[in-house]
C-alpha positions, 0 to 999 in steps of 0.5 A: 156953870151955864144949863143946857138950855142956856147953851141951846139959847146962844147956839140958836140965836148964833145960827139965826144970826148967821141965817140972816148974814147968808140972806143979807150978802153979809156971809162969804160966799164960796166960789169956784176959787174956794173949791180948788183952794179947799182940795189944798187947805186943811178941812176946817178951813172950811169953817170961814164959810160955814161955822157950825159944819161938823168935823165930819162934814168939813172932811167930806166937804173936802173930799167932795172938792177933790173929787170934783178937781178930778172930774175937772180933769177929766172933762179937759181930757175928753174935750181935746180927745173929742177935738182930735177925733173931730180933727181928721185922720192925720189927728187921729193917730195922737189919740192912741198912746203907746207906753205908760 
């Protein structure tokens, strides 16, 4: 059975190893693509990008891309309320909603 410090040793020399493929382009880099795909995929595939995120930071990583879909959203939703604001009065009548 391998000691603890022999365990320390391979998990530091595969964290530098992965520093130096983030520094060189050799490690995949995600994108805005990426992000939408995660709100989908299940949080550990997440680990393409990153090996040594933890559990708990894959779900909050994937949370935080739903979020941000969501303020994707919402930015869309403000940017044609403020075109038909800016578009005149006889616009203006399709910013009031009635019913759900």
């Amino acid at each position: 059975m391998p000691s603890a410090c022999c365990f320390c040793v391979v998990a530091c020399r595969r964290g530098a190893a992965f520093r130096l493929l983030l520094l060189c382009g050799g490690a995949p880099q995600p994108g805005l693509l990426d992000l939408a795909r995660a709100t989908i995929q299940p949080p550990h595939a997440l680990l393409a990008f990153n090996p040594f995120l933890s559990n708990a930071s894959c779900a909050r990583l994937k949370e935080a891309s739903l979020f941000w879909g969501q303020l994707c959203v919402l930015e869309d939703r403000l940017r044609r309320a403020a075109a038909l604001a800016e578009a005149g009065r006889e616009s203006q009548a399709l910013l009031i909603r009635v019913g759900p």
